[in-house]
DSSP file (Angstrom, degrees, kcal/mol; ACC not computed):
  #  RESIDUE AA STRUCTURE BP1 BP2  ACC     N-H-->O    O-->H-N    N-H-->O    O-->H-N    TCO  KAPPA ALPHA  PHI   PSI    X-CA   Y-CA   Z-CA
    1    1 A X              0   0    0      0, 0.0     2,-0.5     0, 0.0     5,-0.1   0.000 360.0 360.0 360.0 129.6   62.1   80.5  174.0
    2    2 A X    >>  -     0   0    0      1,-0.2     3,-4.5     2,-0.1     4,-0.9  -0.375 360.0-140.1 -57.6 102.9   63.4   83.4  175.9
    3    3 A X  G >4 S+     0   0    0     -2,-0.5     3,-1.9     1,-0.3     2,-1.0   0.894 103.4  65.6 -55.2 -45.8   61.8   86.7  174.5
    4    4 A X  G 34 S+     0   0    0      1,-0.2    -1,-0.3     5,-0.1    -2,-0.1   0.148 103.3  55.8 -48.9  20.4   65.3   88.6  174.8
    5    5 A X  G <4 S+     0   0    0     -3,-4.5    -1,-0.2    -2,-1.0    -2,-0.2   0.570  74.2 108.1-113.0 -12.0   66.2   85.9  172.0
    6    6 A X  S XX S-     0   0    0     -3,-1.9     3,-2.0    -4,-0.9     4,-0.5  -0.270  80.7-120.2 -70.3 142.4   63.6   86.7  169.5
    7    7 A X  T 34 S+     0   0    0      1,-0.3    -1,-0.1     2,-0.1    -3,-0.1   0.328 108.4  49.5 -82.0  16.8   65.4   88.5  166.4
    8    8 A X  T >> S+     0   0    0      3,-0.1     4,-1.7     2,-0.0     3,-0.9   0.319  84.4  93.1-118.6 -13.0   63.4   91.6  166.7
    9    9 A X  H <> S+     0   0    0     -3,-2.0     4,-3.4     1,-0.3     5,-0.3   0.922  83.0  49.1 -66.5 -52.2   63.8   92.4  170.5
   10   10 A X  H 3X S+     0   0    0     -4,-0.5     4,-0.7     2,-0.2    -1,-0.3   0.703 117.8  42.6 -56.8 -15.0   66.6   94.6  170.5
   11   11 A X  H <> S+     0   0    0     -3,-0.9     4,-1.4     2,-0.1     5,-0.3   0.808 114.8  50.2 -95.1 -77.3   64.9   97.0  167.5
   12   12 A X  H  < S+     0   0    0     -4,-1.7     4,-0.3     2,-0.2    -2,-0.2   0.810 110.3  45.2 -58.4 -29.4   61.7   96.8  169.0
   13   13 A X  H >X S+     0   0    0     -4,-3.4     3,-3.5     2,-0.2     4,-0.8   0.943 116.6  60.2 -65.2 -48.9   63.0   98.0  173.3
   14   14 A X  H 3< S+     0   0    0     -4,-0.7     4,-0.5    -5,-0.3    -2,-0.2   0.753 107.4  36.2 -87.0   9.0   65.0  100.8  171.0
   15   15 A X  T 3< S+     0   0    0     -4,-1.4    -1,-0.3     2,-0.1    -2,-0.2   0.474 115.0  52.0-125.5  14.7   62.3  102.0  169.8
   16   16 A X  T X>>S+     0   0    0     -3,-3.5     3,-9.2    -5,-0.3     4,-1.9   0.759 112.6  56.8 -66.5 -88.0   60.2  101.7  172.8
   17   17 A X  T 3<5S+     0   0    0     -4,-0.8     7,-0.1     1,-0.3    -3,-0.1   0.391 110.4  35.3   1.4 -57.8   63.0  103.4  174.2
   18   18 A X  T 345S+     0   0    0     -4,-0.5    -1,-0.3    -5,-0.2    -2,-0.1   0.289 119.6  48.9 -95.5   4.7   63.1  106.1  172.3
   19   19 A X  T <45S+     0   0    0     -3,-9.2    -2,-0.2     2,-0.2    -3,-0.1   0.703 127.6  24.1-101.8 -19.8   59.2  106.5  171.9
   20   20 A X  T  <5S-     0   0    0     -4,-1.9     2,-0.2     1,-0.3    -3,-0.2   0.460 105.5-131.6-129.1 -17.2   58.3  106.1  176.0
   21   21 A X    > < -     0   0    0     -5,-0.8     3,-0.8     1,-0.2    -1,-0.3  -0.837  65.2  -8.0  99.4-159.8   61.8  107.3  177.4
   22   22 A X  T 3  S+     0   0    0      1,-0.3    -1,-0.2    -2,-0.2    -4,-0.1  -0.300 138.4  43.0-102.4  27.1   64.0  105.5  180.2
   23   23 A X  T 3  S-     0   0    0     -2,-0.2    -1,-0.3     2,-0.1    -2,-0.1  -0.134  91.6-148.9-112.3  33.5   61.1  102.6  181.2
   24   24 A X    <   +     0   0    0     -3,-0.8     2,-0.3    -7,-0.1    -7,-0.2   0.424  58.6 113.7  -2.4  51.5   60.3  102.1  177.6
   25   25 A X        -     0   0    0     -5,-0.2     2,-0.5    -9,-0.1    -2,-0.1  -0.852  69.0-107.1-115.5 158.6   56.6  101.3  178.5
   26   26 A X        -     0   0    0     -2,-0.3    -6,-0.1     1,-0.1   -10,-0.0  -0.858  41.6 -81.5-107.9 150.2   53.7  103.6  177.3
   27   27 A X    >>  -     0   0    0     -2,-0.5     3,-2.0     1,-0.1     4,-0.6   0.395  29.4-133.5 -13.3 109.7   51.7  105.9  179.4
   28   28 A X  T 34 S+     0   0    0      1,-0.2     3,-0.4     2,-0.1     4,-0.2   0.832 104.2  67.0 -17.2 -40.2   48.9  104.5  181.3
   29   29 A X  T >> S+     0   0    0      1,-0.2     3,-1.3     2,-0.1     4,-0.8   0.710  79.2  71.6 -82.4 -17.2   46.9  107.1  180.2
   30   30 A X  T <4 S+     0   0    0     -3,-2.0    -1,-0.2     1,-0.2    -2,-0.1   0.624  88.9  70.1 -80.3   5.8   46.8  106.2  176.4
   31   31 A X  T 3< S+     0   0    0     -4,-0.6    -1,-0.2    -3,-0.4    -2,-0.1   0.847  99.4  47.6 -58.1 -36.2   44.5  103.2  177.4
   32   32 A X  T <4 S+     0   0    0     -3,-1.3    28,-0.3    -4,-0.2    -2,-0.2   0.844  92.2 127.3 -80.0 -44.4   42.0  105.9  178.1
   33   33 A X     <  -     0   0    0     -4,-0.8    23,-0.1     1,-0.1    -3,-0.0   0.307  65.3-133.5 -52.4 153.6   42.7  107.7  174.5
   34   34 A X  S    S+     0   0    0      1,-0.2    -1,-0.1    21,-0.1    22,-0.1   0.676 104.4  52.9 -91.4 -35.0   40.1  108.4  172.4
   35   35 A X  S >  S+     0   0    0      3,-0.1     3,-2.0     2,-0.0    -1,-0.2   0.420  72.9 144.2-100.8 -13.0   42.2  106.9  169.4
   36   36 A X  T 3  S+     0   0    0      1,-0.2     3,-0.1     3,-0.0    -5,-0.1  -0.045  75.1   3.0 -20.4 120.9   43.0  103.6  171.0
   37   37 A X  T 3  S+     0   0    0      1,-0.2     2,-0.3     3,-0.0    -1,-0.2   0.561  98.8 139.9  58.3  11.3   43.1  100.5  168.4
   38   38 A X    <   -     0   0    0     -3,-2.0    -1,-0.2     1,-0.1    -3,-0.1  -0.696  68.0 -96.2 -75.1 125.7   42.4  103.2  166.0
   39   39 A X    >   -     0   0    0     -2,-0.3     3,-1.4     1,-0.2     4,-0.4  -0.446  27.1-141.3 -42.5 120.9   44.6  102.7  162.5
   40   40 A X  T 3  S+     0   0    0      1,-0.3    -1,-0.2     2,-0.2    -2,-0.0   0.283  95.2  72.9 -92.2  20.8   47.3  104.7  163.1
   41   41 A X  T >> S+     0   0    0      1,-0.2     3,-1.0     2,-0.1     4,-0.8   0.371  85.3  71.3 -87.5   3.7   47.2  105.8  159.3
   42   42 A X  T <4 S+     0   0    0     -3,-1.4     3,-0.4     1,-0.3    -2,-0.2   0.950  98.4  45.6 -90.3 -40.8   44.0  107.8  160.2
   43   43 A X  T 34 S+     0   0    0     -4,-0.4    43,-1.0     1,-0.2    -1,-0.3   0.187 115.3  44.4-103.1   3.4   46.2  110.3  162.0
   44   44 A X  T <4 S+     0   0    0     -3,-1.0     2,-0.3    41,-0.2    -1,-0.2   0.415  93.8  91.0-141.3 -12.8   49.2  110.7  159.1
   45   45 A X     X  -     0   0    0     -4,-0.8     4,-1.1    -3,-0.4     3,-0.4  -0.641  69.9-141.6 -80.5 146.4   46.8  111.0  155.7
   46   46 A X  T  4 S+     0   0    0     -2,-0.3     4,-0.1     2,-0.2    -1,-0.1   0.465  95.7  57.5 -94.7   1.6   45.8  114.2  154.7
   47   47 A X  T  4 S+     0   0    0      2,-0.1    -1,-0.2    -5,-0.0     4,-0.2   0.181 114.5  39.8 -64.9  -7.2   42.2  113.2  153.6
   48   48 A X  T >> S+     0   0    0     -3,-0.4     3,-2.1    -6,-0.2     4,-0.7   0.843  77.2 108.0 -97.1 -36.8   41.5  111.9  156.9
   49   49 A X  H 3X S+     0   0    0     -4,-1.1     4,-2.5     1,-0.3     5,-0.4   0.456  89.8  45.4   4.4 -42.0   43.4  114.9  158.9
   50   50 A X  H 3> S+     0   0    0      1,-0.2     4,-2.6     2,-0.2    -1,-0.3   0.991 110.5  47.3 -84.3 -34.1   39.3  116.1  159.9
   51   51 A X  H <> S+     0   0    0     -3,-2.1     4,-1.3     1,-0.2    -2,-0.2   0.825 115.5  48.0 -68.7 -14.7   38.1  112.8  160.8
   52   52 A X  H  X S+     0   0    0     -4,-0.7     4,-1.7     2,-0.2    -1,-0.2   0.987 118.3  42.1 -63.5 -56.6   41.8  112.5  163.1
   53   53 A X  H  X S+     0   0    0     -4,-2.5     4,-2.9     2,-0.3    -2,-0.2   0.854 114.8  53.9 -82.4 -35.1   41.0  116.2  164.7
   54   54 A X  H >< S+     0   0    0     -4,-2.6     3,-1.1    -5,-0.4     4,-0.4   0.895 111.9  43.8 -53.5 -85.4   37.2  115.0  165.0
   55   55 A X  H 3< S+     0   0    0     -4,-1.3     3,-0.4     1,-0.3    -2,-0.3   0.643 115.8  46.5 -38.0 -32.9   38.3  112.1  166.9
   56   56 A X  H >< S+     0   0    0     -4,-1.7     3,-2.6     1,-0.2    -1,-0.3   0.937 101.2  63.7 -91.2 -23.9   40.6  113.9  169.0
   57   57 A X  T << S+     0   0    0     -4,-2.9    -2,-0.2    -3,-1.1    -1,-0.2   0.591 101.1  49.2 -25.6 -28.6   38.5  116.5  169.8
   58   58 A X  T 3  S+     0   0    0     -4,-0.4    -1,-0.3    -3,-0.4     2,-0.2   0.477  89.1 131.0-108.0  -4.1   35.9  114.3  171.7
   59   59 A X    X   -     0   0    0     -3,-2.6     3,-3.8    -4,-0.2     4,-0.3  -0.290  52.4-153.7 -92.8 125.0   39.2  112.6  173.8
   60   60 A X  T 3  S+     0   0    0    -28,-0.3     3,-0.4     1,-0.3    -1,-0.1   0.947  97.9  42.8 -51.8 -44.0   39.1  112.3  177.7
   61   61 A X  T 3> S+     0   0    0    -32,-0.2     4,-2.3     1,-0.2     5,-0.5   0.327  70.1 122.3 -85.0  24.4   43.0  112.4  177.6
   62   62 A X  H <> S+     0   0    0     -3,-3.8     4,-4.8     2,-0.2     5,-0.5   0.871  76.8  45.6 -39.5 -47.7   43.6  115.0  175.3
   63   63 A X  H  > S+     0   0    0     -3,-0.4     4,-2.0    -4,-0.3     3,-0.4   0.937 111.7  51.7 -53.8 -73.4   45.7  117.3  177.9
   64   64 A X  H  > S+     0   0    0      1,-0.2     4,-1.4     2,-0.2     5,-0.4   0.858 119.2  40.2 -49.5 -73.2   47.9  114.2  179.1
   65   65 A X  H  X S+     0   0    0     -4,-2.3     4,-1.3     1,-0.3     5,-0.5   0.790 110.0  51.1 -80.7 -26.7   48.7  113.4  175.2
   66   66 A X  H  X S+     0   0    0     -4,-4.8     4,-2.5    -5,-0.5    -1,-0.3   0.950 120.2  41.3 -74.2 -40.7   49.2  117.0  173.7
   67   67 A X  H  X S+     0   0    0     -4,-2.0     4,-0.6    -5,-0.5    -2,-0.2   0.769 117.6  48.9 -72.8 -19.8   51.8  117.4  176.8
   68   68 A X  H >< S+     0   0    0     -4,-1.4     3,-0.7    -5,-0.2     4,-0.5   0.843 118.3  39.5 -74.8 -48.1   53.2  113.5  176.3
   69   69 A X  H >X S+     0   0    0     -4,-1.3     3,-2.6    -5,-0.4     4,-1.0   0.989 113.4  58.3 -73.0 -52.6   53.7  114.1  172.8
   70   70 A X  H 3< S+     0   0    0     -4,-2.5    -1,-0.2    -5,-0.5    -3,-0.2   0.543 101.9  51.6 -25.3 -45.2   54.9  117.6  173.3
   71   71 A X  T << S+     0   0    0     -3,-0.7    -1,-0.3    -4,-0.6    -2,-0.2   0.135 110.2  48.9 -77.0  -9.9   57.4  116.8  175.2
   72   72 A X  T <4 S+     0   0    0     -3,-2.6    -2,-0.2    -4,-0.5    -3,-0.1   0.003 111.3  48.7 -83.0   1.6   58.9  114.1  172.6
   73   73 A X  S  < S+     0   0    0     -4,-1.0    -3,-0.2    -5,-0.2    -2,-0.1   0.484 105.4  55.3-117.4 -19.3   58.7  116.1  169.8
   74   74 A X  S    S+     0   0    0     -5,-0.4    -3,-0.1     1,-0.1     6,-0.1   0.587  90.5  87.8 -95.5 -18.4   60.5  119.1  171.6
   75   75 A X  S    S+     0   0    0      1,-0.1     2,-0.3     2,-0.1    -1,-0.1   0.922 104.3   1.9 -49.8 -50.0   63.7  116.3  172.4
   76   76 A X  S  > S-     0   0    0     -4,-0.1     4,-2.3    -3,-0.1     3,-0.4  -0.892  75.0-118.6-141.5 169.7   65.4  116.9  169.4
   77   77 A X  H  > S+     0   0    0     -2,-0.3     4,-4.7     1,-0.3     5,-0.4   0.727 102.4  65.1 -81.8 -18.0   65.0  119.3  166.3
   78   78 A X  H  > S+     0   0    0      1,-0.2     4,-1.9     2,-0.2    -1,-0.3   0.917 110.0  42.2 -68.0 -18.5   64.6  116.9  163.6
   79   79 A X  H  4 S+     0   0    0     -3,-0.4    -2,-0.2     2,-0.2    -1,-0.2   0.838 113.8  45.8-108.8 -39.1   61.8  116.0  165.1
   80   80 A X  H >< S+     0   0    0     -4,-2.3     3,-1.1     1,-0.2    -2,-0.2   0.931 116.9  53.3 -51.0 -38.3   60.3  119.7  166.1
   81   81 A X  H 3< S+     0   0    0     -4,-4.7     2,-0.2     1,-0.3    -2,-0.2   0.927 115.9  37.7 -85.8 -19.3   61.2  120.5  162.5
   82   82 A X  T 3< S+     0   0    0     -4,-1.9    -1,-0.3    -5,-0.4    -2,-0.1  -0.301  73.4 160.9-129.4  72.5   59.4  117.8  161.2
   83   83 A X    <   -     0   0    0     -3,-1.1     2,-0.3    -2,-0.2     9,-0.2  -0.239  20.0-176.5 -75.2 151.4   56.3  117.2  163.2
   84   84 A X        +     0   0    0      8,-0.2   -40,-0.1    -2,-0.1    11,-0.0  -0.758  29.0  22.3-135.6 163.3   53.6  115.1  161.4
   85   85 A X  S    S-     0   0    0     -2,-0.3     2,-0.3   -41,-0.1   -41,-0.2   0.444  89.8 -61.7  52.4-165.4   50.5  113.9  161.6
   86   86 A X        +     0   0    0    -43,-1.0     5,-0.2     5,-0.2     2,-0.1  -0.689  61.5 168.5-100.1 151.5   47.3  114.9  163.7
   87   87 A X  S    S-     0   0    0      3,-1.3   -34,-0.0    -2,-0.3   -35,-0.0  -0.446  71.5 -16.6-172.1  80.0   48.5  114.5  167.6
   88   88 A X  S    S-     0   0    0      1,-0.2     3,-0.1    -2,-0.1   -22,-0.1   0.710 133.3 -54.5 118.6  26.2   46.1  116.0  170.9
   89   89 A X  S    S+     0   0    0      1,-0.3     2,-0.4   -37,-0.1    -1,-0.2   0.736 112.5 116.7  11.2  64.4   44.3  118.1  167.7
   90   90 A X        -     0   0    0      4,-0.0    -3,-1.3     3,-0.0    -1,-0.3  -0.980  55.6-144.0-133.9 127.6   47.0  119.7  166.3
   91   91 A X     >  -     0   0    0     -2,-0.4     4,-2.0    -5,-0.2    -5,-0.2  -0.470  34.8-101.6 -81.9-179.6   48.2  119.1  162.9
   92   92 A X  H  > S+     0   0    0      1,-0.2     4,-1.3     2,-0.2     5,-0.3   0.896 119.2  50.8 -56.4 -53.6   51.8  119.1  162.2
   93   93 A X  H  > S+     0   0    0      2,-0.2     4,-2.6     1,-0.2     3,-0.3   0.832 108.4  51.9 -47.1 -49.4   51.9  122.4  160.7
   94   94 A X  H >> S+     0   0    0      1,-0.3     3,-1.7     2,-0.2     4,-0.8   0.975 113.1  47.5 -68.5 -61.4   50.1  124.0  163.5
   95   95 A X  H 3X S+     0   0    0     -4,-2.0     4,-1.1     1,-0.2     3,-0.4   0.586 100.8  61.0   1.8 -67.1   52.5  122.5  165.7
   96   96 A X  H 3X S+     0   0    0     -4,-1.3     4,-2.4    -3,-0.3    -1,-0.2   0.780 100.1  60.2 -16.3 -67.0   55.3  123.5  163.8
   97   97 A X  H << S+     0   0    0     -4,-2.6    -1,-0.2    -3,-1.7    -2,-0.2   0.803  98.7  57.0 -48.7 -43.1   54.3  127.1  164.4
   98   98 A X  H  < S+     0   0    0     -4,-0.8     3,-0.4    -3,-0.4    -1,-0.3   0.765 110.5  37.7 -72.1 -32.5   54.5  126.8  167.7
   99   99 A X  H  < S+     0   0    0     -4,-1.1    -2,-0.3     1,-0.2    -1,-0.2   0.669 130.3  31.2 -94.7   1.8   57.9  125.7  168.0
  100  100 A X  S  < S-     0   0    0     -4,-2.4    -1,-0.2    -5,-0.1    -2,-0.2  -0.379  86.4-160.8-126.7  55.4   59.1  127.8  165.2
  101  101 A X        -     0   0    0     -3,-0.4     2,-0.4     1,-0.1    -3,-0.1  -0.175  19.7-121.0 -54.5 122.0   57.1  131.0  165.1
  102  102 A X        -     0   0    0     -5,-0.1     2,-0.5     1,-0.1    -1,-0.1  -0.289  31.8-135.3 -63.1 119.0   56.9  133.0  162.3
  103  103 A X        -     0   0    0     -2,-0.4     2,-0.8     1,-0.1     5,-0.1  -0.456  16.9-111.1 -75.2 124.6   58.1  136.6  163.0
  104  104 A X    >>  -     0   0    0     -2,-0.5     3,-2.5     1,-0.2     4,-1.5  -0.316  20.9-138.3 -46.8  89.0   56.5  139.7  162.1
  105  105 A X  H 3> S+     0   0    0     -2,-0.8     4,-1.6     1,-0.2    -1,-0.2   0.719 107.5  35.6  11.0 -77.3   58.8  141.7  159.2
  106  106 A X  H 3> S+     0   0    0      1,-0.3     4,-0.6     2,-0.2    -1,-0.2   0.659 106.6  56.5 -73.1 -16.3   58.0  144.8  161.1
  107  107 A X  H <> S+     0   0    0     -3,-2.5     4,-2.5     2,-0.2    -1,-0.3   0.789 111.8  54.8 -87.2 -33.0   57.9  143.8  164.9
  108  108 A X  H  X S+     0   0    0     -4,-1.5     4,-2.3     2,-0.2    -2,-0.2   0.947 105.7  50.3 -54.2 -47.4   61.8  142.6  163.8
  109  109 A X  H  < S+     0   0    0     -4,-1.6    -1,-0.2     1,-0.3    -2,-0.2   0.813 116.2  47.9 -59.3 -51.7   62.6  146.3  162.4
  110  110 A X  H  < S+     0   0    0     -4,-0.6    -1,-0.3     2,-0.2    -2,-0.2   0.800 105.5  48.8 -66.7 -46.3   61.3  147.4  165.8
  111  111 A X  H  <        0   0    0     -4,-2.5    -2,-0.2     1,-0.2    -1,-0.2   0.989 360.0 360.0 -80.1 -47.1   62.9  145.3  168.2
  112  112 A X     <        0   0    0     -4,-2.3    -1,-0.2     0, 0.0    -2,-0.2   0.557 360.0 360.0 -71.6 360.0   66.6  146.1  166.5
């Protein structure tokens, strides 16, 4: 049987696609990753959230993943606005922050 015939192939390249980009493989680098074969519920629970940030903490490719992911999370806003899980060691929230930064009341008053 021809794997482009199998009744999942077209769902599973378009979400390669849209997870890896225009060769819809992932990075070399996440071989490397410190959460490799790791449940990928560890990273999305909020009672695991330190043992996620533990785990990424100690991770060779941290740099390479906060800047992969970074760069797939900034592609559209639904996805900036609703960043999730533990990712390079960044929860969502902190995340969040960064692309949406909260503005001072008073530094606003000031600039206008």
């Amino acid at each position: 049987m021809n794997p482009h015939d199998h009744p999942g192939y077209v769902g599973t390249r378009a979400l390669m696609l849209t997870l890896f980009g225009p060769s819809g493989t992932p990075p070399a680098w996440r071989v490397d990753a410190a959460c490799a074969g790791e449940d990928t519920e560890l990273f999305f629970t909020n009672d695991t959230t330190d043992q996620a940030l533990s785990l990424c903490a100690g991770c060779p490719v941290i740099e390479q993943c906060r800047t992969d992911h970074t760069a797939w999370e900034t592609r559209t806003r639904s996805r900036r606005f609703y960043a999730a899980g533990v990712v390079a060691g960044t929860t969502g929230s902190e995340r969040n922050q960064t692309y949406y930064p909260r503005t001072n009341p008073t530094t606003r008053k000031e600039a206008a």
